[in-house]
Each structure stands twice: as C-alpha cells, then as structure tokens.
N, C-alpha and C positions, 0 to 999 in steps of 0.2 A: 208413625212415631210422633208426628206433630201431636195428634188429636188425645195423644195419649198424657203429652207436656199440658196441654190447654184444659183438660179433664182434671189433672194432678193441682194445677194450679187454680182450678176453679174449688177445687177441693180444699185445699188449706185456706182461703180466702173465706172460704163459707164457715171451716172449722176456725178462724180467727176472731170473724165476726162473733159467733155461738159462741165463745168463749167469753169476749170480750160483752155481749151482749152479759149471760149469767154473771160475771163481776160486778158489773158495773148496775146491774140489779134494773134496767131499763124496761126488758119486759118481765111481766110476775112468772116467779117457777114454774107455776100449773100452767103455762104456755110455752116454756123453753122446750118440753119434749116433743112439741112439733116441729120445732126446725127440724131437725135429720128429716122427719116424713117431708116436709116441702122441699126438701135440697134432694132428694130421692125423686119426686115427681118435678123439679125443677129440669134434675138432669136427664128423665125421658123425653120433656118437651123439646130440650134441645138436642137430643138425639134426633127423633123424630125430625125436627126443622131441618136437620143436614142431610138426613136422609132423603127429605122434599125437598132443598133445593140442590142436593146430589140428581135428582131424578130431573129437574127442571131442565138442570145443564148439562146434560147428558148427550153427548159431542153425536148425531148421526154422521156416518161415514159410506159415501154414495158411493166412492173409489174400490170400499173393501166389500162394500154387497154385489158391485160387479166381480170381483177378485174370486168372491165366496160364489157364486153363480156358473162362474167359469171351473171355479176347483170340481161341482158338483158335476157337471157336463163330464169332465172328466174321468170321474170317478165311476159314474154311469157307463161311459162306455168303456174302460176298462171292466168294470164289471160285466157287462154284456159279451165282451170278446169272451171273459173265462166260462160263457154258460149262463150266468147267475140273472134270473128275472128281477128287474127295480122295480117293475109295476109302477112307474113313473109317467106323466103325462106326456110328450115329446113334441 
C-alpha cells in the first residue's frame, strides 16, 4: 500500500508540474507532449531501482535453510517408509 501512496503522489506532482509548466508557457507546446513519455520512462527507472535494491537486501536466512533441510529429510523418509523412490543423493 505504501508504494502504491508514493507512485499516486509521484503522479499528481508530475501532473502539477505539466500543467503548470503548459500555463505558464515555460517550455514551447511542441515539447510539452513529451512529458507523459519521460514520467512513463521516469517511473520504470524507478521501478527498476527498487526492484535492485529490493534484491540487494534481500535478508538470507541460515536458521530456515537448516529448518527447510530438515523438513526435506523428513519428507524423504516418510516417503520411503510408503514405497515411494526420491532417487535423492543420501
């Protein structure tokens, strides 16, 4: 929900600016139809950025790979008691 308030809000700020740029006649018409295009490539870039440092900090967990290691042991050899080959290395 945040990123959807901060997306909303990056949105009306850009649409304020464009607005108030065309009034105000700052830059000429035959360049105003580029803004949407740069505020559309504006907000992949910054997708993109969160999504890299989404992956940078991306929490490893040594506690639940042992956790998940143990579930799998488990699972295998329950499987084995009913029959069932895992064709797993041991």
């Amino acid at each position: 929900m945040k990123h959807i308030v901060k997306i909303l809000t990056l949105l009306v700020a850009i649409s304020a600016l464009w607005i108030g740029l065309l009034q105000t006649s700052i830059i000429p018409r035959s360049h105003t139809w580029l803004l949407p295009i740069y505020f559309i490539v504006s907000l992949g870039c910054y997708g993109l950025l969160m999504v890299g440092v989404g992956l940078m900090q991306f929490p490893t967990c040594p506690q639940e790979a042992v956790l998940l290691q143990q579930d799998i042991a488990e699972a295998k050899d329950f499987l084995k008691q009913k029959g069932v080959d895992v064709g797993g290395c041991d």
